[in-house]
C-alpha positions as CSV (number, residue, x, y, z in Angstrom):
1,X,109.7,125.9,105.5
2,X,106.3,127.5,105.0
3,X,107.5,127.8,101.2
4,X,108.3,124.0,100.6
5,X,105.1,122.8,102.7
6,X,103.1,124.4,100.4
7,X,105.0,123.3,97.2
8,X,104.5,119.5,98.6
9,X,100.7,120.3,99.0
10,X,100.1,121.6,95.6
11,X,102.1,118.5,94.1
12,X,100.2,116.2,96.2
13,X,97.0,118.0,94.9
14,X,98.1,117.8,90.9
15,X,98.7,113.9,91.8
16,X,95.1,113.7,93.2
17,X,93.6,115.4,90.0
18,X,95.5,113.0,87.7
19,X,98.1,115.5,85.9
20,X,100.1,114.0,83.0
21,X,103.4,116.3,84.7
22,X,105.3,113.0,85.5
23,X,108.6,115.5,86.6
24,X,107.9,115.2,90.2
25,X,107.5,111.2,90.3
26,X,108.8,109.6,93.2
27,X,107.3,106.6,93.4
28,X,104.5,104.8,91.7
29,X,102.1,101.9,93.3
30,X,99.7,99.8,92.3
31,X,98.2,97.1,94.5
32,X,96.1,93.6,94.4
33,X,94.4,91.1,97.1
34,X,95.2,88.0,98.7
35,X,92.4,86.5,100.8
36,X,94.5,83.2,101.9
37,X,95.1,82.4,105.6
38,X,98.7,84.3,105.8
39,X,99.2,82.5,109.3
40,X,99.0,79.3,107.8
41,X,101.9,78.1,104.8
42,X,99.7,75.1,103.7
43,X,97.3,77.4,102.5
44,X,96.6,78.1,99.2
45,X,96.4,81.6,97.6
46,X,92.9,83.4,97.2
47,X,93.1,86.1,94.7
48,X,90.7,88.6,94.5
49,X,89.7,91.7,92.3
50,X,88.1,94.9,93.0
51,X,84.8,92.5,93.2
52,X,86.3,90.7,96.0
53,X,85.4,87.6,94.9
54,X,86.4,84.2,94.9
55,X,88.5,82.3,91.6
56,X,84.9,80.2,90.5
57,X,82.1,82.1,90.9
58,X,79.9,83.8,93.5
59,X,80.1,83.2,97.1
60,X,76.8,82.8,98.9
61,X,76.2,85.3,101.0
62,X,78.3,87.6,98.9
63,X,81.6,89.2,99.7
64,X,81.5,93.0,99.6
65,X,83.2,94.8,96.8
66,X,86.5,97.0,97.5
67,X,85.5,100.2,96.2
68,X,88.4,102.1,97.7
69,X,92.1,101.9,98.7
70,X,93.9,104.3,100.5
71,X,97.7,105.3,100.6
72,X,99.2,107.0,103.6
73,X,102.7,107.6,102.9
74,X,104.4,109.0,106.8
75,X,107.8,110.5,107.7
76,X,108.7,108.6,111.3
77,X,110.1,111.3,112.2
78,X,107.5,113.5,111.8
79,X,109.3,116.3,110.1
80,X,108.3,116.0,106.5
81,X,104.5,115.8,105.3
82,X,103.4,112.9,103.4
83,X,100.3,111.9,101.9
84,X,96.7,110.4,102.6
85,X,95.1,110.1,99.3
86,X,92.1,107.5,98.3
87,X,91.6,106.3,95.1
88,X,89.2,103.7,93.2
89,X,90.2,100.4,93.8
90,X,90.2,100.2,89.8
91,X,92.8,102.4,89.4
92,X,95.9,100.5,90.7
93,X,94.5,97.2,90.3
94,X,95.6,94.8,87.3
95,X,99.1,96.2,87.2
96,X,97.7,99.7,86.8
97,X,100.0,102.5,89.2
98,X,99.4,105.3,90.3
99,X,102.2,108.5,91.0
100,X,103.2,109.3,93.8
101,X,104.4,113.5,94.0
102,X,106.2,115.7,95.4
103,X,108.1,114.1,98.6
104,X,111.2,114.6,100.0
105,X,113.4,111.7,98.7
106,X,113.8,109.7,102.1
107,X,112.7,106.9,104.0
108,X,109.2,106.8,104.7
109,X,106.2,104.4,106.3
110,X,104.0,102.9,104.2
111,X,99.9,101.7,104.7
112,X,98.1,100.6,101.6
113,X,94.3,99.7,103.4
114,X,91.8,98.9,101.0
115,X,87.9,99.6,101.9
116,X,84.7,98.2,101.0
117,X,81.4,100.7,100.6
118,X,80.6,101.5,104.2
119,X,84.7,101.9,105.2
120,X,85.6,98.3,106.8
121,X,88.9,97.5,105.9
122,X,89.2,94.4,104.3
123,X,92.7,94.2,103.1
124,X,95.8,95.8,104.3
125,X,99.6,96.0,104.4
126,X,102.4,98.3,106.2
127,X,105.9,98.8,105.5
128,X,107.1,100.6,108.6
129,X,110.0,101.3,106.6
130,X,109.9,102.5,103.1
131,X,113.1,103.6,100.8
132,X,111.9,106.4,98.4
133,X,115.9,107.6,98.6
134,X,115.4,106.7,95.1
135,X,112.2,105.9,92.2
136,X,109.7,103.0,93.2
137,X,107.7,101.3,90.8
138,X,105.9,99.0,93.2
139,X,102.8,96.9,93.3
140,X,101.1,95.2,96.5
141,X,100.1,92.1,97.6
142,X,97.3,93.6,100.0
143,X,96.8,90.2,102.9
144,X,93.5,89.7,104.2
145,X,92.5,92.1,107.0
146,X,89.6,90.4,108.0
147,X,88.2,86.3,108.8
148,X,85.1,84.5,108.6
149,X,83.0,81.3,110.4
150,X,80.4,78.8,109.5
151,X,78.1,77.1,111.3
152,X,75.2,75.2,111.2
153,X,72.6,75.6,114.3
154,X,71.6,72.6,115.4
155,X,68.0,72.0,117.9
156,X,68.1,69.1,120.3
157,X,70.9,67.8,118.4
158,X,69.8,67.8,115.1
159,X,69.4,69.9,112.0
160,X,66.1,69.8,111.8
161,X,64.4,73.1,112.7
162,X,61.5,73.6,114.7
163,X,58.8,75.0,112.0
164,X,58.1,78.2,113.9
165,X,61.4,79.2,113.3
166,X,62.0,82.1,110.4
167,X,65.2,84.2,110.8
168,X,68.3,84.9,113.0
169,X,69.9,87.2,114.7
170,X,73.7,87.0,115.4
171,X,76.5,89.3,116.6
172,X,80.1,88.6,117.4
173,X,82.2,90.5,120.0
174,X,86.2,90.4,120.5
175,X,87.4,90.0,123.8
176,X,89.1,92.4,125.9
177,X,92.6,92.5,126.9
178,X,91.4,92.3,130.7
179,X,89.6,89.1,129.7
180,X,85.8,90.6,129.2
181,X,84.1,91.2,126.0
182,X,83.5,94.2,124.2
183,X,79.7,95.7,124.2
184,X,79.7,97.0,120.3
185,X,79.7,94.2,117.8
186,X,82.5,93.7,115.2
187,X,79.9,91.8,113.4
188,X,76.0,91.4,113.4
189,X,73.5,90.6,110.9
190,X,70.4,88.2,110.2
191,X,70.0,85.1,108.2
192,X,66.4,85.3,106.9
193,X,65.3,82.7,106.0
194,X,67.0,80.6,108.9
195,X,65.5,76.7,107.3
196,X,64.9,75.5,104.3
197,X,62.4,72.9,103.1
198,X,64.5,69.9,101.8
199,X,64.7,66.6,100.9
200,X,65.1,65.2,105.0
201,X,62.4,68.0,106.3
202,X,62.9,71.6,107.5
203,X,66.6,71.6,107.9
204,X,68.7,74.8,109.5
205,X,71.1,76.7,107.0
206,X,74.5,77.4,107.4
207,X,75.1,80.6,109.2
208,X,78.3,82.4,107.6
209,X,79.6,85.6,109.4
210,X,82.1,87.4,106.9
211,X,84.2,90.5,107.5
212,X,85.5,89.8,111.0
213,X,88.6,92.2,111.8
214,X,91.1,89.8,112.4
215,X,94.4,92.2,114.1
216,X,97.8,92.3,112.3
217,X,101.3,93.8,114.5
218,X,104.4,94.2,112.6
219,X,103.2,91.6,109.7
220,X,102.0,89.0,112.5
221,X,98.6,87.3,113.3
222,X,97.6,88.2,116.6
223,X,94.6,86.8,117.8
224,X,92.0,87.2,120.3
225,X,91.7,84.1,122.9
226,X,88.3,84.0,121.6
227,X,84.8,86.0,120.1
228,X,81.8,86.1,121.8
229,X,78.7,85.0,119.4
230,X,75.5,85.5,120.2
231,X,72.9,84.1,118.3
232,X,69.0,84.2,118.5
233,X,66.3,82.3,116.2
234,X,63.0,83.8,115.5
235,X,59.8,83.3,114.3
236,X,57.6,85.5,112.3
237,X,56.4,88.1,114.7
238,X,60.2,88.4,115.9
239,X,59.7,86.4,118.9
240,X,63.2,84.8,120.0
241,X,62.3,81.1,120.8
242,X,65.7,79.8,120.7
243,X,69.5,80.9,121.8
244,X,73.0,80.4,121.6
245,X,75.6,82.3,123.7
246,X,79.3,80.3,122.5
247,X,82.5,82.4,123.9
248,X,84.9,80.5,122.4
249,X,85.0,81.4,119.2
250,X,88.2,81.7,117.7
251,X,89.1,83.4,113.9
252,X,91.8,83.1,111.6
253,X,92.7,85.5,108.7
254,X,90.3,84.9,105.3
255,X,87.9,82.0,104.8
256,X,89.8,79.4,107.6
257,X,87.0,78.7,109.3
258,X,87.4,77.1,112.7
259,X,83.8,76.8,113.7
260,X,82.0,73.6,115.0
261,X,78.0,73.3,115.1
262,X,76.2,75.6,117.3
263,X,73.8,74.0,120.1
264,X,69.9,76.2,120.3
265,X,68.8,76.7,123.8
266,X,64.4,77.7,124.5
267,X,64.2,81.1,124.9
268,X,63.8,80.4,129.2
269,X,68.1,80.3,128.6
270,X,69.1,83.4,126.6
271,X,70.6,86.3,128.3
């Protein structure tokens, strides 16, 4: 046994380093990206590259690049190793594949996740069951792993921003199964500048949160009841002077946002 575990581990390894040797090929895989709403059949496809972006142009803010995929290939048994390999998105992307070496022909389980810079996973797939009884030339349609918002702050019930305002401060928090929210953000950031100067006066900006984990079972949106978002505006010195605290936040898979405007509270209200 100790014998063939070590023959799979060097095969794996030749795979990793790009050998031409194609004579231990079981399988080969390439992959691409979907942003769409999965959850919803009305909507349209979003096709994405290694860029991540959108079919048109640049998305303000932008959407992170996918700089790496990985492929975990698992026996569910547990008896016979398989692989955990990453790769540059580039190389399987644009009907490019890449070998798989050097497993027992079998039935394995599949997970193709693919990773922007700092290790969020953006898009992913499984296949709890995966026939390699025989060759696979495959390529992936990778569904969104992750969900965005909009909204637009608004002060006394308008868009109109008070001038001290600069910047703001946001975070988002999934809720727990026993009903209370988590302490560690899935998402933060800060929109700087906060207002712009335009045609009807100093007017709030849109506040986009991207990269949300949205959580898939068994190929099935499952959703939290709600986020928690907390959101604080500023002004130059970094003094909050105005809040927001909205627990009912609710987000679908890629860009189907279900926000709603977002009412500012005096600083006296923020938690």
């Amino acid at each position: 046994m100790t014998r063939i575990l070590s023959a799979t581990l060097i095969s794996l390894a030749i795979a990793a380093c790009g050998s031409d040797d194609t004579s231990n090929d079981v399988a080969e895989v390439g992959w691409s990206f979907n942003y769409r709403d999965f959850t919803n059949d009305a909507a349209p496809d979003d096709l994405r590259g290694c860029d991540n972006r959108p079919d048109g142009g640049n998305a303000i803010p932008p959407y992170n690049a996918i700089t790496k995929v990985r492929v975990l290939i698992t026996d569910p048994a547990g008896q016979v190793p398989g692989m955990d390999q990453e790769y540059d998105c580039a190389q399987g992307i644009g009907g490019d594949r890449l070998p798989v070496r050097g497993l027992v022909l079998q039935e394995y389980a599949l997970t193709i996740e693919a990773k922007n810079a700092t290790g969020t996973v953006l898009y992913r797939i499984v296949k709890p069951t995966w026939d390699l009884t025989s060759f696979k030339s495959e390529s992936f349609e990778l569904p969104t792993a992750t969900g965005e918002f909009h909204t637009f702050p608004r002060y006394d019930g308008a868009l109109t921003c008070p001038a001290e305002i600069v910047t703001m401060r946001y975070a988002l928090y999934s809720k727990n199964s026993d009903g209370t929210f988590a302490t560690t953000p899935v998402a933060s950031g800060v929109l700087s500048p906060a207002c712009e100067q335009g045609f009807s006066g100093y007017t709030s900006l849109e506040l986009i949160i991207r990269e949300v984990p949205v959580t898939i079972a068994n190929g099935t949106f499952q959703t939290y009841n709600a986020f928690r978002m907390a959101v604080a505006a500023l002004n130059g010195s970094d003094q909050v002077l105005y809040c927001a605290t909205d627990t009912n936040r609710t987000v679908r898979p890629g860009n189907d946002s279900l926000g709603g405007d977002l009412t500012m509270l005096s600083a006296t209200s923020c938690d």
